[in-house]
C-alpha positions in Angstrom: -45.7 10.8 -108.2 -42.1 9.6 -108.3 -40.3 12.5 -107.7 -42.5 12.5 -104.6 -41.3 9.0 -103.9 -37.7 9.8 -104.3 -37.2 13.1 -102.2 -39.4 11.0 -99.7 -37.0 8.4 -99.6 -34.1 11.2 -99.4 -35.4 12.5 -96.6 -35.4 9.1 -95.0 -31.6 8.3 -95.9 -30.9 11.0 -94.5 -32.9 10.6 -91.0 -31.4 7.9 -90.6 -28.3 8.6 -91.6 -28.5 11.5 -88.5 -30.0 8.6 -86.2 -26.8 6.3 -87.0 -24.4 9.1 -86.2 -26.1 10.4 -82.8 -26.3 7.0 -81.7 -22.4 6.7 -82.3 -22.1 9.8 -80.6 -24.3 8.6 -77.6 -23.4 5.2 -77.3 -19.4 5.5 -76.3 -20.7 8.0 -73.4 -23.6 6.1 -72.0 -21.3 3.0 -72.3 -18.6 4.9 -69.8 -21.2 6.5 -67.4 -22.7 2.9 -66.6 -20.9 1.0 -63.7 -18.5 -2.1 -64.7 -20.7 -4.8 -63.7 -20.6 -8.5 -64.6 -24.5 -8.4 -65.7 -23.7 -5.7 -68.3 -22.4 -6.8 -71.4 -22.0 -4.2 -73.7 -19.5 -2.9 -71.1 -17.4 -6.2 -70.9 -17.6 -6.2 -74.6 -16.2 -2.8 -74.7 -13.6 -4.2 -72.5 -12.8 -7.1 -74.3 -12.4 -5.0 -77.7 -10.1 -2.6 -76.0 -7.4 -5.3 -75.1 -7.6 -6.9 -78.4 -7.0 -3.2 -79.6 -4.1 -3.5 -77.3 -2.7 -7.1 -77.9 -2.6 -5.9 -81.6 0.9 -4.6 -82.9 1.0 -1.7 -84.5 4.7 -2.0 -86.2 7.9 -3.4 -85.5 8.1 -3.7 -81.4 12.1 -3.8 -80.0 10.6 -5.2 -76.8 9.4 -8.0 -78.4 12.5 -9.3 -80.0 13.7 -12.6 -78.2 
């Protein structure tokens, strides 16, 4: 009965591990298909992480320098 128990919750790992990375893979395309609209906020959200990515220096910057 346990060995039942354990391939059964296997399986399920793995389900959802497949659920976790379709949505990843669906996500980012339905996010840039929708309109940028104020009442959507995963979309300003997305926004709002790509200029932090931005702000953030990634190594010494010459232009910087004052």
């Amino acid at each position: 009965m346990a060995k039942h128990f354990e391939d059964y919750l296997k399986s399920q790992a793995c389900f959802f591990l497949f659920l976790l990375v379709l949505l990843l893979l669906v996500v980012p395309h339905r996010c840039s298909t929708v309109p940028n609209t104020p009442s959507r906020p995963p979309s300003n959200f997305m926004a709002m992480f790509e200029a932090a990515m931005h702000e953030v220096p990634s190594g010494p910057n010459p232009t910087s320098n004052k």
